[in-house]
DSSP file (Angstrom, degrees, kcal/mol; ACC not computed):
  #  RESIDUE AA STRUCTURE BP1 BP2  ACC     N-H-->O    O-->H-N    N-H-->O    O-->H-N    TCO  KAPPA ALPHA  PHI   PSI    X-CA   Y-CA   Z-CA
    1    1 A X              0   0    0      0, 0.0     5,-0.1     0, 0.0     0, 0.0   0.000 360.0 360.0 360.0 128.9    0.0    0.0    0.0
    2    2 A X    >>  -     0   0    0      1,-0.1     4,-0.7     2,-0.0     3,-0.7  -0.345 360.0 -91.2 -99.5-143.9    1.8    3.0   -0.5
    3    3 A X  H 3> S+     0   0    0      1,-0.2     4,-1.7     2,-0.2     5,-0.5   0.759 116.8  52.8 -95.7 -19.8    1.9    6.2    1.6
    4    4 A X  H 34 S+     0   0    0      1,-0.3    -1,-0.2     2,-0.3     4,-0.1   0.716 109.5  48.3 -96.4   4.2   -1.0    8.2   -0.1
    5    5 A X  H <> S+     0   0    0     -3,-0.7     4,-2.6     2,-0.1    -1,-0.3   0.689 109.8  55.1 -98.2 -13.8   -3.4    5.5    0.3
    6    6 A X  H  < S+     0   0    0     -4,-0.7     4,-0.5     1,-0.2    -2,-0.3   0.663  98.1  55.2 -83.7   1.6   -2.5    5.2    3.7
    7    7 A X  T >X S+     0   0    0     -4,-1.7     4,-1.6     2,-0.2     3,-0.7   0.755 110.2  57.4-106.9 -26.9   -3.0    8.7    5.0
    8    8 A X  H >> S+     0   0    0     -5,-0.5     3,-1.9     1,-0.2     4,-1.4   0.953  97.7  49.6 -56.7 -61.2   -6.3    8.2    3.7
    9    9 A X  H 3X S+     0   0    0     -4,-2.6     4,-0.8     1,-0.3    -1,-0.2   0.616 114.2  60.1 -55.7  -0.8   -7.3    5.3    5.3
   10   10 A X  H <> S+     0   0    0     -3,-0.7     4,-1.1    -4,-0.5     3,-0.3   0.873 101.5  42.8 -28.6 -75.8   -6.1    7.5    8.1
   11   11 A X  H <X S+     0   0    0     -3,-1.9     4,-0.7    -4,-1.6    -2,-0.2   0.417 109.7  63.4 -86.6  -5.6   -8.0   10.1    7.9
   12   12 A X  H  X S+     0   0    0     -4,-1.4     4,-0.6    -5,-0.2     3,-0.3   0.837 108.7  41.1 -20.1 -67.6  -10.8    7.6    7.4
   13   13 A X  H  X S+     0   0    0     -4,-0.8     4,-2.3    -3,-0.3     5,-0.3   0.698 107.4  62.1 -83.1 -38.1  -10.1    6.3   10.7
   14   14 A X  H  X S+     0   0    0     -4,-1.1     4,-0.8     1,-0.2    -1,-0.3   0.923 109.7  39.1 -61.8 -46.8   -9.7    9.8   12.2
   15   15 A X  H  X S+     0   0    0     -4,-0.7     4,-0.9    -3,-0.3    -2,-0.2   0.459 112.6  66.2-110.7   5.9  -13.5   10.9   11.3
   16   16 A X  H  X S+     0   0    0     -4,-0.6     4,-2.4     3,-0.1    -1,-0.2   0.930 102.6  39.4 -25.1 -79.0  -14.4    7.4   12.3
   17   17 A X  H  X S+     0   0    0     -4,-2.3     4,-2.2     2,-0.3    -2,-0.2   0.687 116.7  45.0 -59.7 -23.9  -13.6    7.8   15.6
   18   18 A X  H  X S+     0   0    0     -4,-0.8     4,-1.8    -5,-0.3     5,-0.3   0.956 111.3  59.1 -85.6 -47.7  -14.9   11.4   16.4
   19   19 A X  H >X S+     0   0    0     -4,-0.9     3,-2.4     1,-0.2     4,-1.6   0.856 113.6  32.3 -46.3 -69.9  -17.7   10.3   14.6
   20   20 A X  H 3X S+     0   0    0     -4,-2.4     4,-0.6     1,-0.3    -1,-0.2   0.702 113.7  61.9  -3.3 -58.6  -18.3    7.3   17.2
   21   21 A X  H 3X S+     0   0    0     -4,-2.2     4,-1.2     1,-0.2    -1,-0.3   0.711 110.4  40.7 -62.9 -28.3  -16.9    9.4   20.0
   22   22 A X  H <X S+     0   0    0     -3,-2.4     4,-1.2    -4,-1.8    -2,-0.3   0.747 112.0  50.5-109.6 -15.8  -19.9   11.8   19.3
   23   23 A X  H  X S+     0   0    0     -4,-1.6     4,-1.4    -5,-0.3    -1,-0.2   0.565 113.7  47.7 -66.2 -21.8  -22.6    9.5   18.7
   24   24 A X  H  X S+     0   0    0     -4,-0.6     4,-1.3    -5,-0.2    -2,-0.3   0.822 109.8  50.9-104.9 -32.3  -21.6    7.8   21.9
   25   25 A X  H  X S+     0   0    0     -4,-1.2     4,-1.5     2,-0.2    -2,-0.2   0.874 112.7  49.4 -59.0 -61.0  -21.4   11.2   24.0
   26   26 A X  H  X S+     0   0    0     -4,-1.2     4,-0.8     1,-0.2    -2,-0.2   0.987 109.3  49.5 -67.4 -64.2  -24.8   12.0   22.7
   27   27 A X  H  X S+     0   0    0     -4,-1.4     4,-1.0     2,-0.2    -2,-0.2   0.905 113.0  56.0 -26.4 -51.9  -26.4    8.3   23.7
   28   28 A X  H >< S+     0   0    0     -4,-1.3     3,-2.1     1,-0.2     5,-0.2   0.798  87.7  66.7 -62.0 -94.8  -24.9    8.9   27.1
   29   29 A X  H 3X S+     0   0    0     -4,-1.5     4,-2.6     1,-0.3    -1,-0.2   0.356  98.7  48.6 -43.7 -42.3  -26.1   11.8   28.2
   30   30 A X  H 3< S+     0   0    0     -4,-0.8    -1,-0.3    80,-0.2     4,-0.3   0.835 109.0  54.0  -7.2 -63.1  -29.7   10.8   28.7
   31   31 A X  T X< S+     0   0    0     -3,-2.1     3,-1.7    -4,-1.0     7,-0.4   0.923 108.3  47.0 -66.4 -65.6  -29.0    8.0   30.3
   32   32 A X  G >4 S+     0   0    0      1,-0.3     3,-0.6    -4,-0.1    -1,-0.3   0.883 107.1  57.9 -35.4 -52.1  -26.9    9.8   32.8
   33   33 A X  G 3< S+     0   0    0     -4,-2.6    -1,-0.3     1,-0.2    -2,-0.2   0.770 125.0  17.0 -73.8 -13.6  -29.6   12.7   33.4
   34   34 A X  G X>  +     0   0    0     -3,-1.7     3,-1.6    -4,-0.3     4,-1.2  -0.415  67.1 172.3-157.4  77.4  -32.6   10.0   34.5
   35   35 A X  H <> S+     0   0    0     -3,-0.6     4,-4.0     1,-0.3    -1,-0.1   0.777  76.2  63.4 -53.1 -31.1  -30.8    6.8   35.4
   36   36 A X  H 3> S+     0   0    0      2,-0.2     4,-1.5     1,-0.2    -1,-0.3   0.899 100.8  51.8 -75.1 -30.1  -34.2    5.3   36.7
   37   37 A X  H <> S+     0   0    0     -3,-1.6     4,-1.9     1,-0.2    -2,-0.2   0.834 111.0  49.7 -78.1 -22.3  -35.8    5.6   33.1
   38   38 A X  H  X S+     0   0    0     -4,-1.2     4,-1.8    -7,-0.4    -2,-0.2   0.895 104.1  56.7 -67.9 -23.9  -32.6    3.6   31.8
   39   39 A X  H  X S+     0   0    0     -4,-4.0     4,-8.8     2,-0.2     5,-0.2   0.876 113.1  43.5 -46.6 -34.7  -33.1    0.9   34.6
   40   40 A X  H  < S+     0   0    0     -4,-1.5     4,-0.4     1,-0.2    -1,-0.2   0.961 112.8  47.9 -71.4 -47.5  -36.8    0.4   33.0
   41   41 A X  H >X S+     0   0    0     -4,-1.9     3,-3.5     2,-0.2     4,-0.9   0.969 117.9  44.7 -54.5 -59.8  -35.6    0.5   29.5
   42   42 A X  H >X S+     0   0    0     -4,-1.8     3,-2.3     1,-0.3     4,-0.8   0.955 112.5  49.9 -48.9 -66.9  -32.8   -2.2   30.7
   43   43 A X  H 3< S+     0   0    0     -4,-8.8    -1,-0.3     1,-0.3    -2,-0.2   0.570  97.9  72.1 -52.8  -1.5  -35.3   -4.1   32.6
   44   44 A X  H <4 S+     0   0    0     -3,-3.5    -1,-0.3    -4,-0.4    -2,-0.2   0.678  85.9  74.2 -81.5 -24.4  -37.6   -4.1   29.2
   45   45 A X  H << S-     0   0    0     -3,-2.3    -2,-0.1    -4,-0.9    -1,-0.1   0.729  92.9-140.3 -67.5 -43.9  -35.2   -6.5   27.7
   46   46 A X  S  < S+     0   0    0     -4,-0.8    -3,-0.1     1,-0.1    -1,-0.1   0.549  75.2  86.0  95.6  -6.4  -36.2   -9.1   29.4
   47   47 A X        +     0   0    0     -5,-0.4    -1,-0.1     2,-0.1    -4,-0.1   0.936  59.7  78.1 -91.6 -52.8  -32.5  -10.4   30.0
   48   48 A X  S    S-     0   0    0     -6,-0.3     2,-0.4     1,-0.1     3,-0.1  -0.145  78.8-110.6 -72.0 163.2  -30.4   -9.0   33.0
   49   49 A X    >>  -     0   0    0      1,-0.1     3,-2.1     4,-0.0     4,-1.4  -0.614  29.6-117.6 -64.6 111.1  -30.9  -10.1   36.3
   50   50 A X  G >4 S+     0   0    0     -2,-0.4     3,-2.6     1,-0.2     4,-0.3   0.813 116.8  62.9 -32.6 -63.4  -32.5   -7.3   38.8
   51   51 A X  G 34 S+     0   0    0      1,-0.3     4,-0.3     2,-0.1    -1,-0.2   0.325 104.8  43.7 -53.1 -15.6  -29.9   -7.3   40.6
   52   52 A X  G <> S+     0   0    0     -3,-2.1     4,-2.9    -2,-0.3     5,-0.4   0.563  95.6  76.5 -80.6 -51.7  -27.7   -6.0   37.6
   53   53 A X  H <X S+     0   0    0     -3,-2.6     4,-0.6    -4,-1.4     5,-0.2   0.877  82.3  57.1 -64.2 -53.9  -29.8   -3.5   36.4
   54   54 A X  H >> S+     0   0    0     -4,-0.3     3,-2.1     1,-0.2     4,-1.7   0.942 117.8  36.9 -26.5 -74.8  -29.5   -0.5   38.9
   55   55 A X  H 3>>S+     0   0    0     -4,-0.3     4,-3.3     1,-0.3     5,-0.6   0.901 107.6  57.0 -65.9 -29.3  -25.7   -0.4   38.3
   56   56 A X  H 3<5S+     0   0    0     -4,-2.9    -1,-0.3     1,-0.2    -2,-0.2   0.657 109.8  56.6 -74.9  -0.3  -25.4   -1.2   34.6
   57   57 A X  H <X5S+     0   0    0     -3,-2.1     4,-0.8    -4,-0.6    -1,-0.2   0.904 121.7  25.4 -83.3 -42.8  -27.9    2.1   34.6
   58   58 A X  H  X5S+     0   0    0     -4,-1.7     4,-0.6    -5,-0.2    -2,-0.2   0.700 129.5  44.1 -73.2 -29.0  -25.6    4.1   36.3
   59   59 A X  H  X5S+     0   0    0     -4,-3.3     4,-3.1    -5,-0.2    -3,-0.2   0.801 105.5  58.5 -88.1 -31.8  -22.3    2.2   35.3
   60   60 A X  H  ><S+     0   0    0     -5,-0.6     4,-0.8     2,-0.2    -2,-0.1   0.895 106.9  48.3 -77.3 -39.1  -23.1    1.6   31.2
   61   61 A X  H >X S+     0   0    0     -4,-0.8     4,-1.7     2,-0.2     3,-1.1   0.946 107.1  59.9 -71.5 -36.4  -23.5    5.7   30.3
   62   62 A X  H 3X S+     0   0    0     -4,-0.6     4,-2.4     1,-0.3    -2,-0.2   0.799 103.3  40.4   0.3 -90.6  -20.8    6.2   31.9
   63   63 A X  H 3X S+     0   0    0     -4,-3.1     4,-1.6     2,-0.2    -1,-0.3   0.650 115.7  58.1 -31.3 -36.2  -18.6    4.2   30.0
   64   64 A X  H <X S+     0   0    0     -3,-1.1     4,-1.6    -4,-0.8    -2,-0.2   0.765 110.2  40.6 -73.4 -49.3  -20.4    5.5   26.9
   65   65 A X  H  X S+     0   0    0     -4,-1.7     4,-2.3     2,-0.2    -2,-0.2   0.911 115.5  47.3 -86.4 -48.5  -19.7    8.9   27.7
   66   66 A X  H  < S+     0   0    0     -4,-2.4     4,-0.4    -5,-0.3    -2,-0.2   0.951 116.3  51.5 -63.5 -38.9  -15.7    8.5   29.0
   67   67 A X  H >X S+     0   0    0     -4,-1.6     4,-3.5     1,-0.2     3,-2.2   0.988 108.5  46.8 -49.7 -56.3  -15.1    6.2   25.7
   68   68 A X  H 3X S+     0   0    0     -4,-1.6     4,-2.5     1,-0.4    -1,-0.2   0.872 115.2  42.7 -67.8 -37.6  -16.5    8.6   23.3
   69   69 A X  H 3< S+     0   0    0     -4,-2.3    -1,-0.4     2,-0.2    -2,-0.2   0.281 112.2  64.8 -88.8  21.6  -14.6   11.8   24.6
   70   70 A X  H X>>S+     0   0    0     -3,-2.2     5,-3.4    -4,-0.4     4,-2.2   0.637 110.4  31.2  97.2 -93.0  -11.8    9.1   24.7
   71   71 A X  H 3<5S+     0   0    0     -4,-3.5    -2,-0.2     1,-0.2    -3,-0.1   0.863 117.6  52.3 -58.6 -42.8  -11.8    8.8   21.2
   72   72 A X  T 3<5S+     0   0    0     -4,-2.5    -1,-0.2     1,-0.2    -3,-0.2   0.351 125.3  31.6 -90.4  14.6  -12.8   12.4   20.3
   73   73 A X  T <45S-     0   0    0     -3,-0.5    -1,-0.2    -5,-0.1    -2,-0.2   0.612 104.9-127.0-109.9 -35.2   -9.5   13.8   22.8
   74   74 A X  T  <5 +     0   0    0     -4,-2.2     2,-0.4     1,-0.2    -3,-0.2   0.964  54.7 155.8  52.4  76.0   -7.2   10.5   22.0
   75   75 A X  S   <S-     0   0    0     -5,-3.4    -1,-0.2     1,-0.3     5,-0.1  -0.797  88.2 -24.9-122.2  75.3   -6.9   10.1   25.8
   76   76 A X  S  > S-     0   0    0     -2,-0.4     4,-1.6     3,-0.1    -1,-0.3   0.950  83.4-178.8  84.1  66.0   -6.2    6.4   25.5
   77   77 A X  T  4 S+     0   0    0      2,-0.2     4,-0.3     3,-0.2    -1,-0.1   0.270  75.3  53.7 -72.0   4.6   -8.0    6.0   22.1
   78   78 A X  T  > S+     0   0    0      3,-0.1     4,-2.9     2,-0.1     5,-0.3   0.613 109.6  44.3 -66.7 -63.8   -7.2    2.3   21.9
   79   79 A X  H  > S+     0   0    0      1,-0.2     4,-1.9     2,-0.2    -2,-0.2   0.935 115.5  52.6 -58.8 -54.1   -8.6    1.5   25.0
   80   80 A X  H  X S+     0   0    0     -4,-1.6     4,-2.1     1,-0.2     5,-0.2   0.910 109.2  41.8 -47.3 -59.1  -11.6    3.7   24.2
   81   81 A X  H  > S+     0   0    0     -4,-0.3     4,-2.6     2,-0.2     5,-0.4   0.962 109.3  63.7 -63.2 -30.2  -12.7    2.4   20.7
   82   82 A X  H  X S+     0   0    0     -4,-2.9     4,-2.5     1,-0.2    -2,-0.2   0.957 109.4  43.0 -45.3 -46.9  -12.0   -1.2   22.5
   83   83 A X  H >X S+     0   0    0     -4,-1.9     3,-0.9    -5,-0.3     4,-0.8   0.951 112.3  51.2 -56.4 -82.5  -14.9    0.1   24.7
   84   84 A X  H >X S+     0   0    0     -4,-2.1     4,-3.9     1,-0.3     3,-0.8   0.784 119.2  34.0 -26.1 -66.3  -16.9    1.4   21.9
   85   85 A X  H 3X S+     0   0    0     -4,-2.6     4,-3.0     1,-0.4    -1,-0.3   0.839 112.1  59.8 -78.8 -36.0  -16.8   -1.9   19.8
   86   86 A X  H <X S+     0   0    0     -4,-2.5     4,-1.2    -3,-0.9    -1,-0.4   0.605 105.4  46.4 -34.9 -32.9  -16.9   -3.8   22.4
   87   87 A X  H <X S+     0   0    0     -4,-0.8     4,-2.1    -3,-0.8    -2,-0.3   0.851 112.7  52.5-101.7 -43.3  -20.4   -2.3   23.6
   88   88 A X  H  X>S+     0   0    0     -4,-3.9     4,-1.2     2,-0.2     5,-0.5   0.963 101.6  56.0 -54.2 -46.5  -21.8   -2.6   20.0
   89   89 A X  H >X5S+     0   0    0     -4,-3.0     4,-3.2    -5,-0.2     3,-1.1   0.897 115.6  39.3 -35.6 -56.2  -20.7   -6.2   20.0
   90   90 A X  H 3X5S+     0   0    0     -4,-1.2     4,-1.5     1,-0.3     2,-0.4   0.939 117.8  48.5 -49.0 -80.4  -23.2   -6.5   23.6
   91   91 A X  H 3X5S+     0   0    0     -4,-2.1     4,-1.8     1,-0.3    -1,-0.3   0.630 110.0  53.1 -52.1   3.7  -25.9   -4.2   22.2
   92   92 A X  H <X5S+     0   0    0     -4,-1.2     4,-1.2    -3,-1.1     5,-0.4   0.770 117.1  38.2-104.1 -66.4  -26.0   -6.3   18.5
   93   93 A X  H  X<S+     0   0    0     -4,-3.2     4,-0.9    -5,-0.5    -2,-0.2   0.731 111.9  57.0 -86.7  22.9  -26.5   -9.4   20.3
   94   94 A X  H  X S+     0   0    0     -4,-1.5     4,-2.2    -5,-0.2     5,-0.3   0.930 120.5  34.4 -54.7 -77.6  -29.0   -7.4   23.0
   95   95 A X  H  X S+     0   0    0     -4,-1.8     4,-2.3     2,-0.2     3,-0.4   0.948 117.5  55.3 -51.8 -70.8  -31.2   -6.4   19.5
   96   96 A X  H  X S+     0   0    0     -4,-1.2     4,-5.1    -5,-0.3    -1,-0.2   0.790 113.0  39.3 -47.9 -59.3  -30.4   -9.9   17.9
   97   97 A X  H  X S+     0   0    0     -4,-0.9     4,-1.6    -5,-0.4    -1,-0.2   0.868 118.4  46.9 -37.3 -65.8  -31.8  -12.0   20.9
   98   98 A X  H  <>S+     0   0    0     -4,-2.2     5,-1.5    -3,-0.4     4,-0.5   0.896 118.8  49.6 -21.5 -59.4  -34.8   -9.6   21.5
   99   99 A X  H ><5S+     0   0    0     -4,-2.3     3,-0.8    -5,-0.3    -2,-0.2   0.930 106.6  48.0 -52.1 -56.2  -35.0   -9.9   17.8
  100  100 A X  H 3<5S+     0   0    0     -4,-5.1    -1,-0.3    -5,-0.3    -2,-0.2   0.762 114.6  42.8 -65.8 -20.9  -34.9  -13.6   17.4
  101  101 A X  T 3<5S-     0   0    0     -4,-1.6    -1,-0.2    -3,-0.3    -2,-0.2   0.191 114.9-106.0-122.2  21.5  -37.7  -14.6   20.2
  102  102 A X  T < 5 +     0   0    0     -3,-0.8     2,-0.7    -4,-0.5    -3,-0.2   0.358  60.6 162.8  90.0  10.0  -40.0  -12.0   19.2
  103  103 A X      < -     0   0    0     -5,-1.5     2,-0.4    -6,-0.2    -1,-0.2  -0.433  30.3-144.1 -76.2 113.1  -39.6   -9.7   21.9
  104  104 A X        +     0   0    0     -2,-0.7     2,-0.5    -5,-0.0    -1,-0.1  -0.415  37.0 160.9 -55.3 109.0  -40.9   -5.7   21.5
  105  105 A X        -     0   0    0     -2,-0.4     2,-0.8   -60,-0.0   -60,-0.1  -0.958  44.1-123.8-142.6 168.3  -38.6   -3.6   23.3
  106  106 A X        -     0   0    0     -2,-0.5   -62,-0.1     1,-0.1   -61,-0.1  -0.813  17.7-157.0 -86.5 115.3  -37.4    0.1   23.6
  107  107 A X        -     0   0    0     -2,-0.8    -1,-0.1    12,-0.2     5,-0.1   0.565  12.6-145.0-104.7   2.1  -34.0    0.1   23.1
  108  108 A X        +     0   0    0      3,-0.2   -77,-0.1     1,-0.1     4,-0.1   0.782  41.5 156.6  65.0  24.2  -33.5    3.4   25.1
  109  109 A X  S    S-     0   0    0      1,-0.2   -78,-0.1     2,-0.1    -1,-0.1   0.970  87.1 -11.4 -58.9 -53.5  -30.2    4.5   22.2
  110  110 A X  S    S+     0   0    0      1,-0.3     2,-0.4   -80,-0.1   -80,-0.2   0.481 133.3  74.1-146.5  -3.0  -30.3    8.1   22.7
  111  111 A X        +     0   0    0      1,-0.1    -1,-0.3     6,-0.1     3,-0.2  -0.941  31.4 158.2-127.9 133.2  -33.6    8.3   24.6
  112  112 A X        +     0   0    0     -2,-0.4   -71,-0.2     1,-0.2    -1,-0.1   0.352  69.1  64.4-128.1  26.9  -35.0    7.7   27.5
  113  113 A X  S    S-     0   0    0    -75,-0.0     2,-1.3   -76,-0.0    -1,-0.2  -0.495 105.8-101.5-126.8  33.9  -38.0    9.4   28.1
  114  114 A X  S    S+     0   0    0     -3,-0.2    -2,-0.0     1,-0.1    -3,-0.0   0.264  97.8 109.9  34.3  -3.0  -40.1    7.7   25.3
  115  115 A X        +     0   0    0     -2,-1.3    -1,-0.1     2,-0.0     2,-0.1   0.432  51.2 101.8  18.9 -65.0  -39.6   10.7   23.4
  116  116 A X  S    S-     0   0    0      1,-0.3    -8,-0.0    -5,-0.1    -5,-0.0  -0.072  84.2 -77.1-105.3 160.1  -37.5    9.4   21.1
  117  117 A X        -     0   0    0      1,-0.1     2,-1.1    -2,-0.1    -1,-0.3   0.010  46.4-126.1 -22.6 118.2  -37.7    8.2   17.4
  118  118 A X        +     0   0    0    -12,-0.1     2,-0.5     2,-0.0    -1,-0.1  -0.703  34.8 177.4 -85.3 129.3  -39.4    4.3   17.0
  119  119 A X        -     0   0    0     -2,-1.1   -12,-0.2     4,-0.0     2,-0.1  -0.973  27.1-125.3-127.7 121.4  -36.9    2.3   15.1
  120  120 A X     >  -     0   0    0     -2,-0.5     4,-2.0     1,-0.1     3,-0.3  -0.320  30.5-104.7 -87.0 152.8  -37.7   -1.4   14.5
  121  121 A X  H  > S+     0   0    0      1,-0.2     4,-2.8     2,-0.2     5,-0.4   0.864 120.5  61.2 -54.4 -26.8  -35.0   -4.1   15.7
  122  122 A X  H  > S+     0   0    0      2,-0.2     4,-1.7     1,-0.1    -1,-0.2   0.887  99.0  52.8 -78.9 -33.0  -33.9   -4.7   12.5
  123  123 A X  H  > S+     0   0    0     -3,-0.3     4,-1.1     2,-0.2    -2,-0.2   0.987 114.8  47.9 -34.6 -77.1  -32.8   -1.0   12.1
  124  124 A X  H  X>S+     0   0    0     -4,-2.0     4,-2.6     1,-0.3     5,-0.5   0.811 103.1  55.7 -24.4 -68.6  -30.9   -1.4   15.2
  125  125 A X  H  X5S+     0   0    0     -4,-2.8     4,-1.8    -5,-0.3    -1,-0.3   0.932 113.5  40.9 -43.7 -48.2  -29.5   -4.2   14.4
  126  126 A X  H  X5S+     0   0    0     -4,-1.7     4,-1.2    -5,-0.4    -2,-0.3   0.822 110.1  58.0 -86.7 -11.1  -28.0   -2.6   11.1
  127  127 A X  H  X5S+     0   0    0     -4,-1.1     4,-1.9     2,-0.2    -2,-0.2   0.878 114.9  33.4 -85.7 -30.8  -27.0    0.5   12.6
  128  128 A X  H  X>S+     0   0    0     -4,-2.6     4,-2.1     2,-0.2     5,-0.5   0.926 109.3  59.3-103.9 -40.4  -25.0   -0.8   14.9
  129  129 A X  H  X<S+     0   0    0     -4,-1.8     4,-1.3    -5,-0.5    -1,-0.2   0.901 117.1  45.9 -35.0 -36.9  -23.7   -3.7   13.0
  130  130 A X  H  X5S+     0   0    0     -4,-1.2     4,-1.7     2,-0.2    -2,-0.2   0.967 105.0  50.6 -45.0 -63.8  -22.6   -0.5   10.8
  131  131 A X  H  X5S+     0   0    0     -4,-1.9     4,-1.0     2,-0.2    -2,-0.2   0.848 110.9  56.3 -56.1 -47.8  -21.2    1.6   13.3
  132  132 A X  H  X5S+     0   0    0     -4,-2.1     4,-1.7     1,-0.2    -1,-0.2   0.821 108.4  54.1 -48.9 -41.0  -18.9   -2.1   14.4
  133  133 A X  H  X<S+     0   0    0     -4,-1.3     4,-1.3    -5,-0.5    -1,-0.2   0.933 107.4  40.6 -63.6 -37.5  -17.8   -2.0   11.1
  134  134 A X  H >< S+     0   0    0     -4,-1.7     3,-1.7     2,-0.2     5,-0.3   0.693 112.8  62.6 -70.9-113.7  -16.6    1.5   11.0
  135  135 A X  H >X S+     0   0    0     -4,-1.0     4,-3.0     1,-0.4     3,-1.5   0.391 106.2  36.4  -4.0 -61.1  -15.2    0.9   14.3
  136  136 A X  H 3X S+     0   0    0     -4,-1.7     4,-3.2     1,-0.3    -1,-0.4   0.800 111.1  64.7 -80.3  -0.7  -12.8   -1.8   13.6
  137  137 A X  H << S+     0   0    0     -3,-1.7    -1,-0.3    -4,-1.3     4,-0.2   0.743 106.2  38.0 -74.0  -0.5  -12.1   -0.3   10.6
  138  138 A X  H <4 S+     0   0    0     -3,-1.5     4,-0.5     2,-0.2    -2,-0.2   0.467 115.9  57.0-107.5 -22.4  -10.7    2.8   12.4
  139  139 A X  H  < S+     0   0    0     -4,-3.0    -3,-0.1    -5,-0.3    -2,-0.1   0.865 111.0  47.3 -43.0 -51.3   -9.2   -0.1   14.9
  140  140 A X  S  < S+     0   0    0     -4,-3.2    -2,-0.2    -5,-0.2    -3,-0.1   0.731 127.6  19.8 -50.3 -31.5   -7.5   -1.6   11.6
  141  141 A X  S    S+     0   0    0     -4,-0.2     2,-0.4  -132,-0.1  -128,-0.2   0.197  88.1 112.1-135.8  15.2   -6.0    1.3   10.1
  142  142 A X        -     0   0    0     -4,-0.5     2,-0.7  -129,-0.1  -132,-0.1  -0.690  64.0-135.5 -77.6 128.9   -5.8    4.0   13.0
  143  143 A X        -     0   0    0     -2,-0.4     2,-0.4  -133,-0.1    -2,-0.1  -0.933  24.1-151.4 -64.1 129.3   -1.5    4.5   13.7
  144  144 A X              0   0    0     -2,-0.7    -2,-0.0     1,-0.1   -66,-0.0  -0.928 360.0 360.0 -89.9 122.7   -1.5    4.5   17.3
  145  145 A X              0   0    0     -2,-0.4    -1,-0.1     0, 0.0    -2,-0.0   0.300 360.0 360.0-100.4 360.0    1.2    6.6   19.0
């Protein structure tokens, strides 16, 4: 490959990641402002354990939010997209399962106050199967310093 195809896929990888970083910033902050409407959306799923749910409301924007400015700062940007793609992996097989056994749920992405666009699982499913692609392609081809 020579050099001028790599500083694209570069700068590829560069508006990857901010892009990611700012989608994931915005998802957070909901979550963060009314933690009790993410428990219900979490507990809509039908999967986790009560006992689970409280903190992964409190714990999961969190993460969400530190990744994405992470990525959009490069304050550990490795560690951060790991996070990123790593949390689409979860949320793809979140949708897929929900998907596969017929279950209706809210899937509480950038809202949480019912608010929010209705998006069928199968959307979901391809927007973040997208967004996982981008992501490890900005994993593949990112230099890291």
């Amino acid at each position: 490959m020579n050099s001028h195809n790599l500083n694209l896929a570069q700068v590829a990888a560069f508006f990857i990641r901010i892009t990611l970083g700012i989608v994931f910033i915005v998802a957070a902050y909901p979550k963060i402002e009314d933690p009790a409407a993410f428990a219900a959306i979490i507990y809509g799923y039908g999967i986790f354990p009560a006992e689970v749910i409280n903190l992964a409301a409190i714990v999961v924007p969190f993460v969400e939010m530190v990744a994405g400015f992470g990525l959009i700062m490069r304050f550990y940007p490795r560690s951060s997209l790991f996070i990123i793609n790593s949390l689409l992996g979860l949320f793809i097989l979140i949708i897929g399962f929900n998907l596969a056994r017929g279950h209706s749920f809210d899937c509480g992405c950038f809202s949480v106050g019912g608010q929010g666009p209705v998006e069928s699982a199968v959307f979901l499913l391809a927007r973040d199967m997208a967004m996982l692609a981008a992501g490890m392609y900005a994993w593949k081809k990112t230099v890291w310093q």
